[in-house]
C-alpha atoms as an extended CHARMM CRD file, in Angstrom:
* protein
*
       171  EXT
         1         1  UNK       CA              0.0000000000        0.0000000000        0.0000000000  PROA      1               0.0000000000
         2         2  UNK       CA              1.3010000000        3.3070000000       -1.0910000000  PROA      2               0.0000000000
         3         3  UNK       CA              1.6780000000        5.9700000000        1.5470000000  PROA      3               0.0000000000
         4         4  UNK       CA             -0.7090000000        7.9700000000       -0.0060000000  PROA      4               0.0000000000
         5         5  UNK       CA             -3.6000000000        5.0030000000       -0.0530000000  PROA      5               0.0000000000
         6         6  UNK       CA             -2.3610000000        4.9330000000        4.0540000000  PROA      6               0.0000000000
         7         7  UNK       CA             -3.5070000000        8.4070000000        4.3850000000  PROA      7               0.0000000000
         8         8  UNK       CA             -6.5120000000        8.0490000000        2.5190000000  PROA      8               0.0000000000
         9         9  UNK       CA             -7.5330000000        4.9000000000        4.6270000000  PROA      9               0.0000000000
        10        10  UNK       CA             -6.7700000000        6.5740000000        7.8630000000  PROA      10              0.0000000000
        11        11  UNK       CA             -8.7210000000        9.2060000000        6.5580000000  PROA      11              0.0000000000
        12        12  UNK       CA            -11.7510000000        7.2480000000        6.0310000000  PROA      12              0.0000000000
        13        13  UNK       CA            -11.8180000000        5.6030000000        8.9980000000  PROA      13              0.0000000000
        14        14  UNK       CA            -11.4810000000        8.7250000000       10.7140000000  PROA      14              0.0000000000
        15        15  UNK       CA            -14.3520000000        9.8620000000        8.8580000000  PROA      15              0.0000000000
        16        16  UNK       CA            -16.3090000000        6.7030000000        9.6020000000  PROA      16              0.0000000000
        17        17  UNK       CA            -15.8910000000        6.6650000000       13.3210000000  PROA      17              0.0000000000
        18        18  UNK       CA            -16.9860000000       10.2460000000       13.4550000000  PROA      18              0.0000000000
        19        19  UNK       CA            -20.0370000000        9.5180000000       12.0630000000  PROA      19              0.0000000000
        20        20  UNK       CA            -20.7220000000        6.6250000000       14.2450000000  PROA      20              0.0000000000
        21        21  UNK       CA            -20.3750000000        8.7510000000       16.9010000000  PROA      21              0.0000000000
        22        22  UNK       CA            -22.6760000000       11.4120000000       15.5030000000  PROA      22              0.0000000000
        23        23  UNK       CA            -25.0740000000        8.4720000000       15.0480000000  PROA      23              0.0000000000
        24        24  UNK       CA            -24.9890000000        7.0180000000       18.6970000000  PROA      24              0.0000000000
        25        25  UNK       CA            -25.2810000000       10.5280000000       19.7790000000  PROA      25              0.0000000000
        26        26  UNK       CA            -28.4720000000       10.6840000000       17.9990000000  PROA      26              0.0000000000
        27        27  UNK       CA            -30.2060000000        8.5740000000       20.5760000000  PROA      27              0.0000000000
        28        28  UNK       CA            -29.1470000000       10.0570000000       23.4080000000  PROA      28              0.0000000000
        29        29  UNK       CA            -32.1600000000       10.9580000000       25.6840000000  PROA      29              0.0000000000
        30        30  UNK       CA            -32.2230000000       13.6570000000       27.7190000000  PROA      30              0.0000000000
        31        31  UNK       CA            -35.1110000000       15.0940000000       30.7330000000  PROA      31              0.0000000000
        32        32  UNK       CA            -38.2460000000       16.0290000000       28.8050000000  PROA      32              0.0000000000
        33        33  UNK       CA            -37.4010000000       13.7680000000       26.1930000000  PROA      33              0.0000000000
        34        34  UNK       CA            -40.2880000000       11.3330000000       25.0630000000  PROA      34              0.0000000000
        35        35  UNK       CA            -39.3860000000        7.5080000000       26.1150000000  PROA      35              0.0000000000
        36        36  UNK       CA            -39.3960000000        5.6400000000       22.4610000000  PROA      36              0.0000000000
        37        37  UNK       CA            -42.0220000000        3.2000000000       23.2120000000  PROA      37              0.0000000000
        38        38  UNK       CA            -41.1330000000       -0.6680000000       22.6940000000  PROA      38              0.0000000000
        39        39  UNK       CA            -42.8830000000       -3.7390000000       22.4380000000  PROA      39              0.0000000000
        40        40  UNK       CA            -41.1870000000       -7.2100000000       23.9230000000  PROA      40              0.0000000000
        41        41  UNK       CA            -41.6030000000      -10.4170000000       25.2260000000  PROA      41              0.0000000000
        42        42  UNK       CA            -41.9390000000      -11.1020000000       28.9210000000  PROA      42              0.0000000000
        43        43  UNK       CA            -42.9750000000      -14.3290000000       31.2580000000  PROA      43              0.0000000000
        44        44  UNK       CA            -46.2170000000      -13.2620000000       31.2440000000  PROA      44              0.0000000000
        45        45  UNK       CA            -46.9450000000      -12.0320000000       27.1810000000  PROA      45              0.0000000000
        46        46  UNK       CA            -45.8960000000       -9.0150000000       25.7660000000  PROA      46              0.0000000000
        47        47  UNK       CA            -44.7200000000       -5.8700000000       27.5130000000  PROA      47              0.0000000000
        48        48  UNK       CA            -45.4630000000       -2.6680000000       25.7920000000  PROA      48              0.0000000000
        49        49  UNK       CA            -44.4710000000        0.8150000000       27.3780000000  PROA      49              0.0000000000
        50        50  UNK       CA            -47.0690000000        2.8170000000       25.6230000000  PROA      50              0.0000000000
        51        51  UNK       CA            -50.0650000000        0.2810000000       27.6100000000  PROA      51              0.0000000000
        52        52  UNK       CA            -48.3940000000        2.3600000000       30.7920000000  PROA      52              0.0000000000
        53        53  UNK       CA            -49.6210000000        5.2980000000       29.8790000000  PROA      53              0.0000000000
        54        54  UNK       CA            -50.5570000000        7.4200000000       32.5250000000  PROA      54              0.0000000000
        55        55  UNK       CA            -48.3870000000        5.9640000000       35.1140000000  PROA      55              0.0000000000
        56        56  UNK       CA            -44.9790000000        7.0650000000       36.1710000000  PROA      56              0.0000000000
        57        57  UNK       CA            -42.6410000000        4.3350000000       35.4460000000  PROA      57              0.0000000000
        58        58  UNK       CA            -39.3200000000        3.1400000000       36.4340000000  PROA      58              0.0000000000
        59        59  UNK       CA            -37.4610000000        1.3150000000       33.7230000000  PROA      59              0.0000000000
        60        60  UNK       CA            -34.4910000000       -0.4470000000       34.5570000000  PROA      60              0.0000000000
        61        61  UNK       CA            -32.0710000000       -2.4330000000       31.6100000000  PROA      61              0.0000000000
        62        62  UNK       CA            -30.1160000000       -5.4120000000       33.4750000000  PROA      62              0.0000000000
        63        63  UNK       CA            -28.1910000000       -8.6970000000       32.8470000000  PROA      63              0.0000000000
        64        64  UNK       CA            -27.6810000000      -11.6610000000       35.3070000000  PROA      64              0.0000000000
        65        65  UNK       CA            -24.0250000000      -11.0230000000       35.2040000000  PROA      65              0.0000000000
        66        66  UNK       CA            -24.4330000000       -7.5560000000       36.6360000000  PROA      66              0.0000000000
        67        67  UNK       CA            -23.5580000000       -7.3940000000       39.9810000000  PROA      67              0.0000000000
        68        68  UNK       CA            -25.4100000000       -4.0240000000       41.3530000000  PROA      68              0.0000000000
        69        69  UNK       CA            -28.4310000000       -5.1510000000       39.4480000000  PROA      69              0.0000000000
        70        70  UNK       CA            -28.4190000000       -8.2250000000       42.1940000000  PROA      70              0.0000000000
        71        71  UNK       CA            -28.2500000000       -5.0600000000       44.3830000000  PROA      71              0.0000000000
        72        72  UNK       CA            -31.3980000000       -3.1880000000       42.4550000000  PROA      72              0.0000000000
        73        73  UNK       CA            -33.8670000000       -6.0290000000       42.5630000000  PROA      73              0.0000000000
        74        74  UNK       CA            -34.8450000000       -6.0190000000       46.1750000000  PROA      74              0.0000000000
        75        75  UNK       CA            -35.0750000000       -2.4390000000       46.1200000000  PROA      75              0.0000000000
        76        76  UNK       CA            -36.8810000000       -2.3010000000       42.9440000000  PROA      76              0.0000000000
        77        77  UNK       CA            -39.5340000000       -5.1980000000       44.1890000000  PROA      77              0.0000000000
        78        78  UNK       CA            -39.9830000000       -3.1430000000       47.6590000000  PROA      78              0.0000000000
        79        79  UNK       CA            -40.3110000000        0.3580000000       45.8770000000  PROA      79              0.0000000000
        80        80  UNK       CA            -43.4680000000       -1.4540000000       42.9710000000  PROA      80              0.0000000000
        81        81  UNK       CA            -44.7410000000       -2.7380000000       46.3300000000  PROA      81              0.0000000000
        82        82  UNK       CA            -44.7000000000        0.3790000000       47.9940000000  PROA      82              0.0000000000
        83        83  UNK       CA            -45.6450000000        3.0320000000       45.4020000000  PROA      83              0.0000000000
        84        84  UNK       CA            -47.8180000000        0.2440000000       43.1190000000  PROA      84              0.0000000000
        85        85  UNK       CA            -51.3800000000        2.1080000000       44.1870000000  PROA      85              0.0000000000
        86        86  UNK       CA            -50.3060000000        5.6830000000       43.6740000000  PROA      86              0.0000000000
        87        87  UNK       CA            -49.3850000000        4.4040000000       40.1820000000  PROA      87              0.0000000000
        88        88  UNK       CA            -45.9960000000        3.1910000000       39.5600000000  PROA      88              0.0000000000
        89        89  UNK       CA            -44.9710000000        0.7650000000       37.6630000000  PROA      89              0.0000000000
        90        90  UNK       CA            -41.5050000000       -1.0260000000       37.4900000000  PROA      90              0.0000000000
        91        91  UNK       CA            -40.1240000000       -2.5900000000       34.1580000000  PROA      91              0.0000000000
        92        92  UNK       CA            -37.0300000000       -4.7360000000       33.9570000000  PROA      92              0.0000000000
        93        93  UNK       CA            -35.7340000000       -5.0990000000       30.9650000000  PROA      93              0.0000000000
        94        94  UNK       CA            -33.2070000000       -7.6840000000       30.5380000000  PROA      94              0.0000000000
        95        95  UNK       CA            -30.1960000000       -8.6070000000       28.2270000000  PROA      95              0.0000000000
        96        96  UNK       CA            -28.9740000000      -11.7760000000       28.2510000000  PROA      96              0.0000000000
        97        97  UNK       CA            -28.5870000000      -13.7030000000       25.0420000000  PROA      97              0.0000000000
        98        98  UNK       CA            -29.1240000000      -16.7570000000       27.3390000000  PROA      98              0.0000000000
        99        99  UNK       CA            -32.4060000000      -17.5930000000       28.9090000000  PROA      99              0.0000000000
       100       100  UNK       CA            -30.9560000000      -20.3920000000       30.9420000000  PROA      100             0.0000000000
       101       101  UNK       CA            -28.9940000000      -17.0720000000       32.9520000000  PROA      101             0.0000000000
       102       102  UNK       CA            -31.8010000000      -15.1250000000       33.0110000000  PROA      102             0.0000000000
       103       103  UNK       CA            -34.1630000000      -18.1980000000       34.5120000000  PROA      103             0.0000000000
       104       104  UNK       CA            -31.4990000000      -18.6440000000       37.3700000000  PROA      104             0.0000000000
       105       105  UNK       CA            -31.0480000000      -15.0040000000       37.7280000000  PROA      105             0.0000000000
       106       106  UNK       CA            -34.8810000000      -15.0050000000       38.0510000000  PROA      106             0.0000000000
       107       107  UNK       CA            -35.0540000000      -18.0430000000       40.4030000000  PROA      107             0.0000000000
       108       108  UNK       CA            -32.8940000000      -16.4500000000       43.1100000000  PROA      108             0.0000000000
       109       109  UNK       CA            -34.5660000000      -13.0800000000       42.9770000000  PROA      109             0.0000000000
       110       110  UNK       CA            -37.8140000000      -13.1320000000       41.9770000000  PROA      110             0.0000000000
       111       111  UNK       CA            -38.7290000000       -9.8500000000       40.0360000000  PROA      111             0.0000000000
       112       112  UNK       CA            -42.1390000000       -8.7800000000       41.9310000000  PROA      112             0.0000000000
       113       113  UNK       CA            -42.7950000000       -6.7120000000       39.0260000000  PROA      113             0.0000000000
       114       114  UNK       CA            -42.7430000000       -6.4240000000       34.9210000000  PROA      114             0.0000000000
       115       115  UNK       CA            -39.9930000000       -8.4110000000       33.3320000000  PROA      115             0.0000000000
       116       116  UNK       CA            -38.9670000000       -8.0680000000       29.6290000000  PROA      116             0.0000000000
       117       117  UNK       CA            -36.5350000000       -9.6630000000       27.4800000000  PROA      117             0.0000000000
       118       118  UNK       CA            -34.3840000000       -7.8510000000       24.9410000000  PROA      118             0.0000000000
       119       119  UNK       CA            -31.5670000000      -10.6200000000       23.7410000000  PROA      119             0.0000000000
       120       120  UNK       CA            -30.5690000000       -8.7830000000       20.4960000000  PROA      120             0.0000000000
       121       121  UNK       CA            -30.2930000000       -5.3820000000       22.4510000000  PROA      121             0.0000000000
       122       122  UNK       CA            -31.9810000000       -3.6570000000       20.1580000000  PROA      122             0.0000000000
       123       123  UNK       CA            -33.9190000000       -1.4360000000       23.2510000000  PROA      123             0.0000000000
       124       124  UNK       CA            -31.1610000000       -0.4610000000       25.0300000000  PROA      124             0.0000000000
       125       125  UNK       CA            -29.4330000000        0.5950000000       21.9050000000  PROA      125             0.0000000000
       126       126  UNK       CA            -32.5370000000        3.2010000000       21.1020000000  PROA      126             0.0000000000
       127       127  UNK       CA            -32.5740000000        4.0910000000       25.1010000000  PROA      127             0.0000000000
       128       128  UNK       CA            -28.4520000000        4.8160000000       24.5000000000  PROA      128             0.0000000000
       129       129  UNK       CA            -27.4900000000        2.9910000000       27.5300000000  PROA      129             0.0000000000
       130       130  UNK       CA            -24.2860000000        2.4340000000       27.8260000000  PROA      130             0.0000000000
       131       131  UNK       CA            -23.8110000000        0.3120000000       31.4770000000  PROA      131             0.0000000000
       132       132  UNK       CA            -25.3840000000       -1.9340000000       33.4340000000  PROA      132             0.0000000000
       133       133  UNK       CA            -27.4220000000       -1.3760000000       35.1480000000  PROA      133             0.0000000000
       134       134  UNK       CA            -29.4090000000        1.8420000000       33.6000000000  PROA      134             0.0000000000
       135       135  UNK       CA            -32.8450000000        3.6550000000       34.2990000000  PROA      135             0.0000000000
       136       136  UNK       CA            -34.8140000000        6.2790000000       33.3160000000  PROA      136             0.0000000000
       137       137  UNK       CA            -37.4280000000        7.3660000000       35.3850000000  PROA      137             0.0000000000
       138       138  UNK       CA            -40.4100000000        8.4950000000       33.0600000000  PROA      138             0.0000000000
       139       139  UNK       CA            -43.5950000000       10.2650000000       33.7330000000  PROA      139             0.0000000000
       140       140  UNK       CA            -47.4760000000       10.1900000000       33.4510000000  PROA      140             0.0000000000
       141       141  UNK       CA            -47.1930000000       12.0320000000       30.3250000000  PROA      141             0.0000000000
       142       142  UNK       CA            -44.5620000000        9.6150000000       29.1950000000  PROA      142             0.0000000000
       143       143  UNK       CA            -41.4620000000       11.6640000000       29.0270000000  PROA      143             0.0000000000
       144       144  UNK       CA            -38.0760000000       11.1150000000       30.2840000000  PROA      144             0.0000000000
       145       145  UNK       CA            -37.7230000000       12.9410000000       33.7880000000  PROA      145             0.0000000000
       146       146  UNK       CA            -33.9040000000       11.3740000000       34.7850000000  PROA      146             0.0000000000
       147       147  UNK       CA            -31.6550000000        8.5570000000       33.7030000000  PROA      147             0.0000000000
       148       148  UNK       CA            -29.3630000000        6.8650000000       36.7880000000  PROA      148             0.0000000000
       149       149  UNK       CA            -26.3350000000        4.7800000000       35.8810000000  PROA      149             0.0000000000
       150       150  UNK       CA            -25.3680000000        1.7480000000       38.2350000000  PROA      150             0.0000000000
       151       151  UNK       CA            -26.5050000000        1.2860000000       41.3890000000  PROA      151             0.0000000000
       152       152  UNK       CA            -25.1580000000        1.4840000000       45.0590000000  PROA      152             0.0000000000
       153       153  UNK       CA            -26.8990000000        1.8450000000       48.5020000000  PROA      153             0.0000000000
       154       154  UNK       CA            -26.2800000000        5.5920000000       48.6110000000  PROA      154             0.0000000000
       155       155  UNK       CA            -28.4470000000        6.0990000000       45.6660000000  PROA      155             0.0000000000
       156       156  UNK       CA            -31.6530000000        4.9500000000       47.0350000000  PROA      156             0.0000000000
       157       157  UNK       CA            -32.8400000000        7.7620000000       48.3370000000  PROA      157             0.0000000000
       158       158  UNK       CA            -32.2910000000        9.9340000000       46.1890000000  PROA      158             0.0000000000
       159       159  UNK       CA            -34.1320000000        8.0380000000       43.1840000000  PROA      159             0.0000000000
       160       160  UNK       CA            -36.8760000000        7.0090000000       45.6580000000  PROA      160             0.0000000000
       161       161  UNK       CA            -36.8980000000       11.1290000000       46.3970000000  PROA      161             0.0000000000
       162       162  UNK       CA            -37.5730000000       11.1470000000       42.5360000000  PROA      162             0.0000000000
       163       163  UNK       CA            -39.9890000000        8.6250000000       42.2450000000  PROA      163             0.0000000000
       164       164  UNK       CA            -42.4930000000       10.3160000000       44.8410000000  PROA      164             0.0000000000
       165       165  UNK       CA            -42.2720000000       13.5120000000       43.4180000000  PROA      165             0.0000000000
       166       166  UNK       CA            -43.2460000000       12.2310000000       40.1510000000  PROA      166             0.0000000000
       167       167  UNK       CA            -45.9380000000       10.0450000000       41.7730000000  PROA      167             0.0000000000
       168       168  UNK       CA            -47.0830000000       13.2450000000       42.8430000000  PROA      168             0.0000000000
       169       169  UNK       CA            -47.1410000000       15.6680000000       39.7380000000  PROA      169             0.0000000000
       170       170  UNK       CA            -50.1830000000       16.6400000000       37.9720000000  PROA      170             0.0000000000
       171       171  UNK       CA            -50.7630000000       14.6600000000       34.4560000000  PROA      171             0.0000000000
């Protein structure tokens, strides 16, 4: 290869990972933004996030391999229980490619509220998530109020803080 063909194939790929990084930017969903609406398979039939419309929900992308998502799912199962009748709902999405990790994921904590399953990703891709685990916290009018990466003890209470106040906006 000539030096000249270098330069123009540095070049190019210079080019090419600009524009994938325009493109992934694209997708990037900030407060106020509407929550793209997505239709998946769960235990129990289909999950759709439009059918939660008027509720304030709490969606949280995960994977069996994740270890602060074993953190989240207690906390996730007692806030659904707690905050269920003033209108929240909790959705899991998960990622595995494997079902056989998400059914033993599943059989040593039991999700007390809406599981979905994403194996090709394509969700979290749209949602621009970029760790595990990820939520967005979106409201009765179905727009994206916050987005939390991870989880750790010390951020409880300030997404529970969240959660009630948006429990308790107007529609």
């Amino acid at each position: 290869m000539t030096i000249k063909a270098r330069k123009n194939t540095r070049g190019l790929i210079a080019a090419a990972l600009f524009c994938l990084s325009m493109y992934s930017n694209a997708f990037a969903l900030n407060a106020g933004s509407p929550a793209p609406d997505f239709e998946l398979p769960g235990p129990k039939g289909a999950v759709k996030l439009s059918s939660t419309s008027g509720s304030v929900v709490y969606l949280d992308f995960w994977a069996s391999w994740c270890g602060p998502c074993r953190q989240s799912f207690p906390w996730m199962n007692s806030i659904q229980e707690k905050y269920r009748s003033q209108g929240l709902k909790v959705i899991g999405v998960n990622l595995d490619s494997k079902n056989e990790d998400v059914q033993k994921f599943l059989a040593q904590l039991p999700a007390q509220f809406t599981v979905a399953f994403d194996a090709k990703g394509a969700t979290p891709q749209i949602y621009g998530v970029k760790g595990m685990p990820t939520s967005f916290l979106i409201g009765r009018d179905g727009r994206i109020i916050s987005q939390h990466s991870g989880f750790k003890e010390s951020d409880r209470e300030t997404i529970e803080q969240q959660i009630k106040t948006a429990l308790e906006a107007k529609k």
